[in-house]
N, C-alpha and C positions, 0 to 999 in steps of 0.2 A: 564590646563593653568588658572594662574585666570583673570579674567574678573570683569571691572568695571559693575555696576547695573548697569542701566538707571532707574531714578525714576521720576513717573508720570511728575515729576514739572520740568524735567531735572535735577535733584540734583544726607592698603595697608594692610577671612571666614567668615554669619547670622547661627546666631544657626537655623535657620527653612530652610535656604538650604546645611547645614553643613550633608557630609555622616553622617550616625553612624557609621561605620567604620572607618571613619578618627578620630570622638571623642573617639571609643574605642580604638584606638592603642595611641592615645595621653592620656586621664587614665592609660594604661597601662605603656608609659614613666614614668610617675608620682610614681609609684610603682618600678622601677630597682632601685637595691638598688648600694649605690656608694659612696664616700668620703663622709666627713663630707662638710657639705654645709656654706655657706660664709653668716659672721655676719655684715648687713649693718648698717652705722653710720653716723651720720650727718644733714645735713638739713631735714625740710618741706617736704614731701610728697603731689602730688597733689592728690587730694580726689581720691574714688574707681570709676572706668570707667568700670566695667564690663557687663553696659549695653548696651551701643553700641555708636556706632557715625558715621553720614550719610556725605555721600559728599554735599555741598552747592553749587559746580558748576559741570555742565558735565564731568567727566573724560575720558580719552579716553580707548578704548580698549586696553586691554593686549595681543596683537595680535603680538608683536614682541619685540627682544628685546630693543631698543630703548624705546617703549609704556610703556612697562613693568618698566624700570628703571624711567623712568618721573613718572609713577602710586605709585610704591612703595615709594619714594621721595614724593612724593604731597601729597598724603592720610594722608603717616606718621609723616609730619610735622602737617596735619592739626589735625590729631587726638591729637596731643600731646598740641596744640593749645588748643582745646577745653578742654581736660584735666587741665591745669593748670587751664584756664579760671572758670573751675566750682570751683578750689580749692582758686579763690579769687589771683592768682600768674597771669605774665605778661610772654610769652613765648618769647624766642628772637629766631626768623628763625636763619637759618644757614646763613650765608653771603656769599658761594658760593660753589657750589658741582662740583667738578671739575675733568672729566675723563684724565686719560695722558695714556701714554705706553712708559710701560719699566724704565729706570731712566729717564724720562724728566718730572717727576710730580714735585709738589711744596716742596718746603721743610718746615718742619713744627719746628722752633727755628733752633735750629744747627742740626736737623738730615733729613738726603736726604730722599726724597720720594725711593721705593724700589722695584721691581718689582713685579707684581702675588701678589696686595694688595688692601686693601683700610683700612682707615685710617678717624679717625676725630681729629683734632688740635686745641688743643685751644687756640693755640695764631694764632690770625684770626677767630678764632668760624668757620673752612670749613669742610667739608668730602670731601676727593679725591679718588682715586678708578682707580686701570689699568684698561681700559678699555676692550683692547684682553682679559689678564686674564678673569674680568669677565664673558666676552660674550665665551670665551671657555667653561666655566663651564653653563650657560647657554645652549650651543649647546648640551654638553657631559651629564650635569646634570638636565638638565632640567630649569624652570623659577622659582624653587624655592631656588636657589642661590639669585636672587633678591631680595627675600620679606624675606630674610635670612638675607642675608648683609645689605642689606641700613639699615632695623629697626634697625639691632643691632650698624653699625657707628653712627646712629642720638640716639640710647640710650646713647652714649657716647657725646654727645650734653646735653642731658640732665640729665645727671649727673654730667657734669660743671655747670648747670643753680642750679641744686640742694646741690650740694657738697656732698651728699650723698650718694659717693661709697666709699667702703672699701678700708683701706690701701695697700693691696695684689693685684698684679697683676690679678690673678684667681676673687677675688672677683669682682674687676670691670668687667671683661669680663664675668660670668656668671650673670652678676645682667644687661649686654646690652643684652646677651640670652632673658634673662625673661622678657625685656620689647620689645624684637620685638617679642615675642611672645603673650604677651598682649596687642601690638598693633595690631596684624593680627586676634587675637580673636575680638578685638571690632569694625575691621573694616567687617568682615565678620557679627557679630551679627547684625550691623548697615547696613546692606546690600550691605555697600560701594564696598566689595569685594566677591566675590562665588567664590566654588572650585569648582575642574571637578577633574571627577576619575584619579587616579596616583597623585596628587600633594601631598598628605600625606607623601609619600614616597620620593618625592623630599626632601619636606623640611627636613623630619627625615636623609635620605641620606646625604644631605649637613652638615647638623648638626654633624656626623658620622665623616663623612672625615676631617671635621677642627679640631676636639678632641686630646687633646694632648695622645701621646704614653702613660704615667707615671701619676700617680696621683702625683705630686710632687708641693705642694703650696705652697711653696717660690721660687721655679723657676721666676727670673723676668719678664718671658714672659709667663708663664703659662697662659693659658685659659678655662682648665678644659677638662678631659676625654669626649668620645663621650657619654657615658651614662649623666655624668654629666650637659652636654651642654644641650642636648633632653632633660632630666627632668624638669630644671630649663625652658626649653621653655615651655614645656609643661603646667608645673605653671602655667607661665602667663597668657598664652591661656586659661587657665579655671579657673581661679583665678582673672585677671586680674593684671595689673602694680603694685598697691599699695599693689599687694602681693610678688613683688620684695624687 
């Protein structure tokens, strides 16, 4: 499960409490070989963040699911925050992250919210998210659906702030891959977050199960095979964002 630090002063993986097992199977993501990978275009890139980045107020324990979705959400904005911020950019939070079940979520322009989803809209700048669904996949898959989903809907936040995702559906979803996994790498290296044994496998798990059937990159809705998915996170995570 991951768990927030507690740091001296009270201050969403630190390479010094990161397994080596968890880094060697994420290298070895990095190596499946798999489609050709998606050419990003557009705006400003915030500087490299591969060093790390600390929480500034107490976070609370990742002890359930509730914690956990608050943790994931807060870290991940804040890191994205500091990010721009060193790259001289002005971040704009999300304006509301809103759970529903089933069709009573919000609708994002003219299309309904849908079930067993989450989603971020930019008209409103929100992330929403079925709630049951999640927390099933939570119960079943563990808590690294979490730090799976939010990173990757709040990447898609920040790829409106940047305009720099690709025009293919697949390229935008593997380049919010690569930046919740750039984000979970620099909040672990900042100590913001630790893993505990089995989460390597969650997240790789999750990542697994959302991968499309088909390597097929004009599919409107493609998202990228489960190799594809894992790699691209894997990137991030030892690479960092601005190798998105």
């Amino acid at each position: 499960m991951y768990r927030a630090h507690r740091h001296p002063l009270g201050h969403d993986w630190g390479m010094s409490t990161f397994r080596r097992v968890v880094l060697a199977l994420l290298l070895l993501a990095v190596t499946v070989s798999c489609g050709s990978e998606p050419t990003e275009t557009g705006g400003e890139r915030p500087g490299d963040d591969r060093g790390s980045v600390e929480a500034t107020t107490p976070a609370p324990l990742g002890e359930d699911f509730e914690s956990d979705v608050s943790l994931a959400r807060g870290l991940t904005e804040q890191y994205w925050k500091q990010t721009f911020a060193a790259a001289g950019l002005g971040y704009r939070p999300i304006s509301a992250f809103i759970p529903y079940t089933g069709q009573n979520g919000p609708a994002c322009g003219d299309q309904p919210a849908v079930p067993n989803n989450a989603f971020y809209c930019p008209f409103g700048h929100f992330v929403a998210y079925d709630e049951s669904w999640m927390r099933d996949l939570y119960d079943r898959m563990g808590d690294g659906s979490v730090y799976v989903i939010i990173p990757h809907e709040l990447g898609h936040a920040v790829q409106a702030q940047l305009n720099n995702a690709g025009g293919l559906s697949i390229q935008r979803e593997l380049q919010a891959d690569c930046y919740a996994g750039g984000t979970l790498g620099a909040l672990v290296r900042g100590n913001a977050l630790q893993a505990e044994p089995g989460d390597k496998d969650e997240l790789l798990l999750n990542l697994a199960a959302a991968g499309d059937p088909t390597d097929d990159w004009l599919r409107p809705d493609a998202h990228g095979t489960a190799q594809q998915r894992q790699q691209v996170f894997a990137r991030g995570y030892n690479e960092g964002t601005s190798s998105c």
